[in-house]
C-alpha positions in Angstrom: -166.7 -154.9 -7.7 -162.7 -156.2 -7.8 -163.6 -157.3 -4.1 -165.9 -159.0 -4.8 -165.0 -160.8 -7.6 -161.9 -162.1 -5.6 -164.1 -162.8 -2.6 -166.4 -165.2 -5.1 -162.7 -166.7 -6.6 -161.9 -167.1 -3.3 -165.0 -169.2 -2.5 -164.5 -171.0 -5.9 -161.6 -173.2 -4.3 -164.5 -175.1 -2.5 -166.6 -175.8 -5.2 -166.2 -179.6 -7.1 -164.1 -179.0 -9.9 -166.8 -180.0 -12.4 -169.3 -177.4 -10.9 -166.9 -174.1 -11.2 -167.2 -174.1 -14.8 -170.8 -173.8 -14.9 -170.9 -171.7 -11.9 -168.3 -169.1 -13.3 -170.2 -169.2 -16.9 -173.5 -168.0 -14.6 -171.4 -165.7 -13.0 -169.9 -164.0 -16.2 -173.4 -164.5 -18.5 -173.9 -161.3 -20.5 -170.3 -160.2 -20.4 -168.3 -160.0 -23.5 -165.9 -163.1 -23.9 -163.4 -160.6 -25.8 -163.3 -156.8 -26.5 -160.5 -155.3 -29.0 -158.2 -152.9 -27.4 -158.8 -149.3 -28.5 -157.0 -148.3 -31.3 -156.1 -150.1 -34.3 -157.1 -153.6 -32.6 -160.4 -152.3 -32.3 -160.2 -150.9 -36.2 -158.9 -153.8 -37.3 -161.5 -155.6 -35.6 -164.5 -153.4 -37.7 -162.6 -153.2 -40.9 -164.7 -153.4 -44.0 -162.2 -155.3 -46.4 -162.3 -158.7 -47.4 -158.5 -159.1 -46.9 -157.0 -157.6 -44.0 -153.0 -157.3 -43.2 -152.9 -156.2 -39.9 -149.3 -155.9 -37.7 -145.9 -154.8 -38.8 -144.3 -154.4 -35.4 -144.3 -156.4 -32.2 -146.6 -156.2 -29.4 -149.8 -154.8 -31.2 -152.3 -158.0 -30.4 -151.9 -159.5 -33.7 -152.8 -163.1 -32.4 -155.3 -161.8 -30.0 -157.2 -160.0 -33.1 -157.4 -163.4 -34.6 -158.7 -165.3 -31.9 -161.2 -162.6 -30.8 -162.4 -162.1 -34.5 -162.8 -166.0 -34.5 -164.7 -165.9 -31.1 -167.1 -163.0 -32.0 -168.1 -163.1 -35.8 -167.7 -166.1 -36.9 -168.8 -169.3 -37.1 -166.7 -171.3 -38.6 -163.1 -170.3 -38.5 -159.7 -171.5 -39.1 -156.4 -169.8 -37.7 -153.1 -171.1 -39.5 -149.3 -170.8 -38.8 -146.6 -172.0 -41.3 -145.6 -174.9 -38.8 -147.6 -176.9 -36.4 -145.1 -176.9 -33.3 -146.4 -172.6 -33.2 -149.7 -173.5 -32.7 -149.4 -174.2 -29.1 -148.7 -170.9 -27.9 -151.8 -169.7 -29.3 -154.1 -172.6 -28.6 -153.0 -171.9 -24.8 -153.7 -168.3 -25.2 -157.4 -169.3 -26.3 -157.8 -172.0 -23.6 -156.0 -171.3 -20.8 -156.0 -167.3 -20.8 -159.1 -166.6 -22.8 -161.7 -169.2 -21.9 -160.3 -170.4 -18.9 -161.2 -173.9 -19.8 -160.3 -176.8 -21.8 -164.1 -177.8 -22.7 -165.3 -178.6 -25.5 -161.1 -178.9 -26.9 -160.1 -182.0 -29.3 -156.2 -181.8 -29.0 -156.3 -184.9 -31.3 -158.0 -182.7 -34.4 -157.0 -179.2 -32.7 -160.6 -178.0 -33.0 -162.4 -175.6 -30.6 -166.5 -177.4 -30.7 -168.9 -174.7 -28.8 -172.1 -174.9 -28.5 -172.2 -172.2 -31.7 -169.2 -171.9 -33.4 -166.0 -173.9 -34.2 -162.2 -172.8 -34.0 -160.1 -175.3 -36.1 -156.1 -174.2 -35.9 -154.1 -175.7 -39.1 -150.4 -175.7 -40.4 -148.9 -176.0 -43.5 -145.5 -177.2 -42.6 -144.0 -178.2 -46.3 -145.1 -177.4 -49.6 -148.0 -179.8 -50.4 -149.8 -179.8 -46.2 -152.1 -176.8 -47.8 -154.2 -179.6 -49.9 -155.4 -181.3 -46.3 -157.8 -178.4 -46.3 -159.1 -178.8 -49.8 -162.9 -177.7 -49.7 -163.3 -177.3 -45.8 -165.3 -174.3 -45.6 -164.5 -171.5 -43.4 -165.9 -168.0 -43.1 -162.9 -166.9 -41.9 -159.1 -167.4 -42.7 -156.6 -166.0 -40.4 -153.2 -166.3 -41.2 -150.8 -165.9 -37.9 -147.1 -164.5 -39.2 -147.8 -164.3 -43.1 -144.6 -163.7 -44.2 -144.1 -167.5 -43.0 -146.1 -168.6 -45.7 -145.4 -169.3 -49.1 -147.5 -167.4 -51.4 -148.9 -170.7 -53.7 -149.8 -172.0 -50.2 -151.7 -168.8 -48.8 -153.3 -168.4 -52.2 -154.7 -172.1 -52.1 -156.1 -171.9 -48.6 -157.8 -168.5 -49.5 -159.3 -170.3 -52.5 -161.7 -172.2 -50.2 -163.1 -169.3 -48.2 -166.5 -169.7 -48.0 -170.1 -169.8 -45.6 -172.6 -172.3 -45.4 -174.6 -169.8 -43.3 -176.6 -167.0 -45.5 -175.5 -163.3 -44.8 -172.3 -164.2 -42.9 -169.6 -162.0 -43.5 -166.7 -163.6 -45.3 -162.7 -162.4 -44.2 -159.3 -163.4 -44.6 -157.3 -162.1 -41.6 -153.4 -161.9 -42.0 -150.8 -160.6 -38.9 -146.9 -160.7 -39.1 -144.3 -158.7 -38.4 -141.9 -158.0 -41.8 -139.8 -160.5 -43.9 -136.8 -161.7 -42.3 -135.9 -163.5 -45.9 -136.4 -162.8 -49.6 -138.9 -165.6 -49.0 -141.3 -163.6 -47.5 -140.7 -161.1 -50.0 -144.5 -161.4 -51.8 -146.1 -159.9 -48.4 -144.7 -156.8 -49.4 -145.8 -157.0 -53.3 -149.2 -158.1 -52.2 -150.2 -154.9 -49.9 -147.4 -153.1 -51.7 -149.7 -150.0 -51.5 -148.9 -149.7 -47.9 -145.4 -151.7 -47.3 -143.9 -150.7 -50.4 -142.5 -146.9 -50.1 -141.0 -147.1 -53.9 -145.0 -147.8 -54.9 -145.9 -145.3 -57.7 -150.2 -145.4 -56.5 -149.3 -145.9 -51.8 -152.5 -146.0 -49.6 -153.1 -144.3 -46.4 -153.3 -147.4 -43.3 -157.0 -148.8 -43.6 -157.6 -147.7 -46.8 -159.4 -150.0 -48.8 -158.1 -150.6 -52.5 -159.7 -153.1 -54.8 -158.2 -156.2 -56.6 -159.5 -158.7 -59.3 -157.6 -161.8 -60.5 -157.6 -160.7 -64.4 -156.2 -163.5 -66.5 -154.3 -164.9 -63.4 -152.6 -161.7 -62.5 -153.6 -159.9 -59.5 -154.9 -156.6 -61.3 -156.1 -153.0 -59.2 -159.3 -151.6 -60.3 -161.3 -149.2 -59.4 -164.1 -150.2 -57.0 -165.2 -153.1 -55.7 -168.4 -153.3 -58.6 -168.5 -156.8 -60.8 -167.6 -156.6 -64.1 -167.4 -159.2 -67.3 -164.0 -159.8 -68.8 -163.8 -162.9 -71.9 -167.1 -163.6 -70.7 -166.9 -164.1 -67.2 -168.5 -162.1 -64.6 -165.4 -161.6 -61.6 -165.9 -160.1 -58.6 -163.1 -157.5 -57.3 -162.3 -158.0 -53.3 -161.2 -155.3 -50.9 -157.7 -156.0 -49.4 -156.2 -153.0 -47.0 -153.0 -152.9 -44.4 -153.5 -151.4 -40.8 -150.2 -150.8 -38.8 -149.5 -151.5 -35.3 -147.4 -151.7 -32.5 -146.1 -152.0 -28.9 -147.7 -148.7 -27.9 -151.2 -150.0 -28.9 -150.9 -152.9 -26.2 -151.3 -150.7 -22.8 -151.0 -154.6 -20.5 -147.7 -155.7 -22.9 -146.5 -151.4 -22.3 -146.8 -152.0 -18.3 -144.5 -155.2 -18.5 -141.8 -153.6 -19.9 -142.0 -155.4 -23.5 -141.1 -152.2 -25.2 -137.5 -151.8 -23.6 -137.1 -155.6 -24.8 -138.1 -154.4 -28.6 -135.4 -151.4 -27.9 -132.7 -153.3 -26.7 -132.2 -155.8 -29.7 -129.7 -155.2 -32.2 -130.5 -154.1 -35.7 -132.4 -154.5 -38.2 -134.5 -156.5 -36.2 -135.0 -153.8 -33.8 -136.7 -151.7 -36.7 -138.6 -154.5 -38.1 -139.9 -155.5 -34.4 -140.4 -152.0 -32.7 -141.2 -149.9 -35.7 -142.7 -152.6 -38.2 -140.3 -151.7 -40.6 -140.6 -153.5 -43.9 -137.7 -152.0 -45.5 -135.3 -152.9 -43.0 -132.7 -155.5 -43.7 -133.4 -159.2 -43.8 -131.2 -161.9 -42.6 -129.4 -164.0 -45.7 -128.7 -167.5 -45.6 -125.0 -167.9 -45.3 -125.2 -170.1 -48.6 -127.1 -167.2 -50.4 -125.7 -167.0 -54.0 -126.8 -163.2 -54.6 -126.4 -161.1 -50.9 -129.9 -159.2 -50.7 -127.8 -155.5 -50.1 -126.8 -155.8 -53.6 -129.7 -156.5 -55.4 -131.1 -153.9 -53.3 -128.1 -151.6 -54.3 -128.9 -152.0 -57.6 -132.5 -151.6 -57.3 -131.6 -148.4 -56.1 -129.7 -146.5 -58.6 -132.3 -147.8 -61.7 -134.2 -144.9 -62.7 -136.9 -144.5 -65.0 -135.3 -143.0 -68.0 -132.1 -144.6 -67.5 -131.8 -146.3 -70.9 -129.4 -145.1 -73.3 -127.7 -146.3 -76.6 -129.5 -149.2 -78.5 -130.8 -152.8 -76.7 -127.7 -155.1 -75.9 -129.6 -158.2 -75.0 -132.7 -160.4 -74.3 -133.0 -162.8 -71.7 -136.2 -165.4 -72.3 -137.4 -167.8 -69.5 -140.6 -169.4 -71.0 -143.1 -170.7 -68.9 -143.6 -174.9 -67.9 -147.5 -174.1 -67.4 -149.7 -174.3 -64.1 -149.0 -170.5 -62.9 -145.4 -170.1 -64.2 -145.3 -166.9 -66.6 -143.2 -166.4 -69.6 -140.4 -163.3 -69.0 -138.7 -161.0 -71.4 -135.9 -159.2 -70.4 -134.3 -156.7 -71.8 -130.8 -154.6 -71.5 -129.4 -151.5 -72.6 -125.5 -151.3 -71.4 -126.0 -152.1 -67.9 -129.6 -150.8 -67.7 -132.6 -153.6 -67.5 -135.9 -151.9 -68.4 -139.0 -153.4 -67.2 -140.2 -156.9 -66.7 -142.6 -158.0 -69.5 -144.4 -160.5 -67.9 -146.8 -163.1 -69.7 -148.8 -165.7 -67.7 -149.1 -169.1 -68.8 -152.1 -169.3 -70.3 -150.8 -166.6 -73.2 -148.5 -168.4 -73.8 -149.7 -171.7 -74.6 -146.9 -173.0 -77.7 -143.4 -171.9 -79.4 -145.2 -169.5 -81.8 -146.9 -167.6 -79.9 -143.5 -167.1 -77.4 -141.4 -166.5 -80.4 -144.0 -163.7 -81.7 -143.9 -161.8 -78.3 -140.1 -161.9 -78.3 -139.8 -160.8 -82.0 -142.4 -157.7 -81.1 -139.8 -156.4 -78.1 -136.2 -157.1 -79.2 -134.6 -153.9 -80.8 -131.3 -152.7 -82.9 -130.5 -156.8 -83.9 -129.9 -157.4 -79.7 -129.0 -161.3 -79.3 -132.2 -163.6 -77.7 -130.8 -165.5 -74.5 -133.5 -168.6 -74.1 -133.5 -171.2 -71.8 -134.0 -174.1 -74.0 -134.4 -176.3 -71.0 -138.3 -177.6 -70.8 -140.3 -175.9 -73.5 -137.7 -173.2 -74.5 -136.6 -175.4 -77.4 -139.7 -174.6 -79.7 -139.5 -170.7 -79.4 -135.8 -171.1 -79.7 -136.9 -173.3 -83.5 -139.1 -170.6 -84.3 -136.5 -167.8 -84.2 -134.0 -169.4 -85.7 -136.0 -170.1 -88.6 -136.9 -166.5 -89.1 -133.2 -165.7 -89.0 -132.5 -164.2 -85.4 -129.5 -163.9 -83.3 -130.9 -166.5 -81.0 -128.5 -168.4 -78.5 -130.0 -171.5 -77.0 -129.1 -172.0 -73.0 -128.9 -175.2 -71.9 -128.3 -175.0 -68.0 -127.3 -178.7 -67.8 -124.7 -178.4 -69.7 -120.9 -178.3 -69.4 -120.1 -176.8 -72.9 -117.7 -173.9 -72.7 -116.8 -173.8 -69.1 -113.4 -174.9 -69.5 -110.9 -172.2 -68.6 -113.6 -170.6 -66.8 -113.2 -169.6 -62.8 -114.6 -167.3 -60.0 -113.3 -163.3 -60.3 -112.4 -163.4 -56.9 -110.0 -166.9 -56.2 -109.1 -167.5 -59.7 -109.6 -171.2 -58.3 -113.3 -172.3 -58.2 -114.7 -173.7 -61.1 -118.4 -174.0 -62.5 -120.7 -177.5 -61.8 -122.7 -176.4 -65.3 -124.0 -173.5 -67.0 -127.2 -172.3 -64.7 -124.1 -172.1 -61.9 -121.6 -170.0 -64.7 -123.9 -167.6 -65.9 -126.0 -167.2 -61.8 -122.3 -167.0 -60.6 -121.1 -164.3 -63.1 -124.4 -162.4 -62.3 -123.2 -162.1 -59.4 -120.2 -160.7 -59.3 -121.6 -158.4 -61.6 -123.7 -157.0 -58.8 -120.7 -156.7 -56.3 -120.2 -153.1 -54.9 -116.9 -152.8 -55.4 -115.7 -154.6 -58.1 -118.9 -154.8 -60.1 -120.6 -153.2 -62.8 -123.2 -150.9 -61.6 -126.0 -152.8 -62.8 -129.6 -150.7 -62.9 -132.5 -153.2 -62.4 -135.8 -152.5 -62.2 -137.7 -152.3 -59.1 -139.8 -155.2 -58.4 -140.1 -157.4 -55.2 -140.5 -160.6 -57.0 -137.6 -159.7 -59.0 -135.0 -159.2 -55.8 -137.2 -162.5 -54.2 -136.0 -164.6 -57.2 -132.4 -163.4 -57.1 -132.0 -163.8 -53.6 -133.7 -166.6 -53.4 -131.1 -169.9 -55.0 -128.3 -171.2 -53.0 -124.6 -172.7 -53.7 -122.2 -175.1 -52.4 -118.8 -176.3 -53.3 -118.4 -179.8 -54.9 -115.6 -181.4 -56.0 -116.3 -180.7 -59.3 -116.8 -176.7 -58.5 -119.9 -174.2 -57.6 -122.9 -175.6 -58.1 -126.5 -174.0 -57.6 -129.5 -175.1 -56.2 -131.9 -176.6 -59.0 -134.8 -174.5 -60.3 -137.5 -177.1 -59.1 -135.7 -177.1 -55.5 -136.0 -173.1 -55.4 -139.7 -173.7 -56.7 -140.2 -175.4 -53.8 -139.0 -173.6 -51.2 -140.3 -169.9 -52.2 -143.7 -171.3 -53.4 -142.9 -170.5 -57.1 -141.0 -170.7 -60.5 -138.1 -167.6 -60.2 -138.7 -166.7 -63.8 -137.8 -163.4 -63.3 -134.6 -163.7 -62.0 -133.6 -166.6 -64.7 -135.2 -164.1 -67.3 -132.7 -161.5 -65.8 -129.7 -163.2 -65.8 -129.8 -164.6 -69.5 -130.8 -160.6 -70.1 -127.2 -160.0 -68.6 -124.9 -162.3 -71.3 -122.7 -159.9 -73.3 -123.2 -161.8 -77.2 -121.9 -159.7 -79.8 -124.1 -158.9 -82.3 -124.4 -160.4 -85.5 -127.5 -158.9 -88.2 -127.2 -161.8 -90.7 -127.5 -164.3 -88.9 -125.9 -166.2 -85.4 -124.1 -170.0 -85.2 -125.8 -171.8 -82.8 -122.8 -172.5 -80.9 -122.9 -170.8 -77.3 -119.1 -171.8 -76.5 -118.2 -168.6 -78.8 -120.6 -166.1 -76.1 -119.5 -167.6 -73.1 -115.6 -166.6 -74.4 -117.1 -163.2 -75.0 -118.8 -162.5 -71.9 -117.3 -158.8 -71.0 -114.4 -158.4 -68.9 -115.3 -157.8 -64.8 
């Protein structure tokens, strides 16, 4: 058979150029165009869930599963990657390794048209490009390196996944190795099941758990049946992880691609040849929070680590759209869990200020960015006679006299940069103060996430709509955190408004 088919190639070379396609598709009719490898390609390719993760490691035909997925079961498909220049290398893979031809290819829209299905490839290169594909149906969505992505941007393009063909099967396809950045931290909270090893519920690889968006939070329930919640009937999806790596690709295993994975230096090497998601992730050299050390002290929180009465409350309230209202809260240098309040909930000051008064403890001073829509909670509780200590970020007040630990010689641009800056050095291993903070991905993603640089007037931090930007997302949870972390002293009657007198009582580091 081999000889033969080289003897027909061979012949081939004769042939007009605009016959051999039609003479090769003759050839090759009733072949498969694409086959998954055995393996996890090939359960990956036959999985059941409506929201497939399928990678970790390098080498395992991640792309190839999306373009043969695309070529077999559906009709109308779109593949994305975060930027369009990445597109090319798999466009070629389709066209010139897969098909063998260019036909039917519009480079100018980067569609695939044949004769009964259509390819489209898409990229979503800043925050915004995801609205081009506002209500373009596709049966399925693949997403090519996920942990590229922002999670507002994979969230939109997953809202318009649909068919206009009855009984076709409806998928969202997602391959990527693990995070290289806190930005690609939500990956790992979304299948945390399966990436996360801290998870208190983990799944076995392919297992399929179930997921319903229950007052805009992503909730776990039990099956995959409908159910009515505030009068609306919601549907639950099926979402699952299935590892894979170099060992799975027998024609990548006889180039030699494996020794390449082995030879390069760590943590990639774990994150590449083992799909490690817990390996280390490269920080941005202007990083304001190093990623070890949130890690660190991730790490030594415990569940029944609280002890003595609560010290503090730290308030961010939410600016509406999806931003959530966060209440933290410390005991010594113990944070318990995030209470976490979306939007919606939390629709005036009232309503804030009666969810705050329902969690603080033993007279602990309220931190709350007054910023935005702080200021009306902030009214609320001070009428009611709480130690409540407005935070202005913007503002300048008290910083005199104030430095970094470390030089003695850097001062502070404003207050967001004081209080993000003392956090910090809070967290630092050596000199620190063995801060215990709860384990949560979005949590170390918002912490990691802002970045500094030196004016002439002293640090200053990247602005909260900036961060917003790049991640995808408000970092509530990290601002909620960090007002959590002021040291006020306590005062039952009742607290002067003045925040110059807490920033000259912040505890000694």
């Amino acid at each position: 058979m081999a000889n033969m088919i080289n003897s027909i190639a061979d012949l081939l070379k004769y042939v007009d150029p605009e016959d051999q396609e039609e003479l090769v598709s003759l050839i090759t009719e009733g072949e498969p165009i694409w086959v998954p490898l055995p393996g996890p390609q090939t359960e990956a390719y036959y999985c059941a869930a409506d929201e497939l993760f399928y990678g970790g490691a390098g080498g395992g035909g991640k792309t190839d599963l999306l373009l043969g997925v695309a070529l077999t079961q559906h009709y109308q498909s779109i593949i994305f990657r975060r930027q369009s220049t990445q597109l090319l290398g798999i466009q070629n893979r389709l066209l010139d390794e897969i098909l063998k031809s260019r036909k039917n290819w519009n480079g100018q829209d980067d569609i695939l048209r044949l004769p009964d299905r259509t390819i489209e490839f898409g990229s979503c290169n800043i925050l915004g490009d995801e609205q081009k594909y506002q209500g373009r149906p596709h049966s399925l969505k693949g997403f090519d390196e996920i942990t590229h992505f922002l999670e507002s941007q994979y969230r939109f393009l997953c809202g318009w996944k649909r068919t206009i063909r009855q009984g076709e099967r409806q998928r969202i396809i997602c391959t990527g190795n693990p995070p290289m950045n806190a930005e690609g931290e939500w990956v790992i909270q979304r299948w945390g099941p399966w990436l996360n090893k801290n998870h208190p519920n983990p799944a076995d690889p392919g297992e399929l758990r179930w997921y319903a968006v229950v007052d805009g939070v992503d909730t776990p329930v039990a099956d995959g049946k409908p159910f009515k919640h505030n009068g609306e009937l919601i549907k639950p999806q099926s979402r699952t992880f299935i590892p894979s790596h170099v060992e799975d690709n027998p024609f990548l295993m006889s180039t030699g691609y494996k020794a390449q994975l082995q030879s390069l230096p760590e943590p990639l090497r774990s994150q590449m040849l083992k799909g490690d998601f817990t390996a280390g992730k490269d920080d941005n050299i202007w990083q304001v929070i190093p990623t070890a050390w949130v890690e660190a002290a991730m790490a030594r929180w415990t569940e029944n680590g609280k002890t003595g009465q609560m010290d503090s409350v730290g308030v961010d309230v939410a600016r509406g759209g999806s931003d959530k209202t966060i209440i933290s809260t410390r005991y010594g240098t113990w944070f318990d869990h995030l209470k976490t309040f979306p939007g919606s909930d939390t629709p005036n000051g009232q309503i804030v200020a009666g969810l705050i008064i329902s969690v603080v403890r033993d007279a602990a001073p309220i931190h709350i960015d007054i910023t935005g829509v702080g200021g009306s909670p902030y009214d609320h509780l001070n009428e009611n006679g709480l130690q409540v200590i407005a935070i202005n970020n913007a503002s300048t007040e008290g910083l005199d006299g104030q430095y970094d630990k470390a030089s003695q010689k850097l001062r502070f641009r404003n207050m967001r940069a004081f209080l993000m800056w003392r956090f910090r050095e809070a967290l630092e291993p050596e000199k620190g103060e063995n801060l215990a903070l709860p384990p949560d991905s979005e949590l170390k993603a918002d912490l990691c996430a802002p970045r500094w640089k030196l004016m002439a007037s002293g640090i200053q931090i990247e602005q909260k709509e900036d961060v917003k930007k790049r991640i995808g997302r408000s970092p509530d949870k990290g601002d909620a955190v960090i007002l959590a972390s002021i040291n006020t002293v306590k005062n039952k009657t009742r607290h002067q408004k003045n925040f110059r007198r807490s920033v000259g009582t912040w505890r000694s580091r």
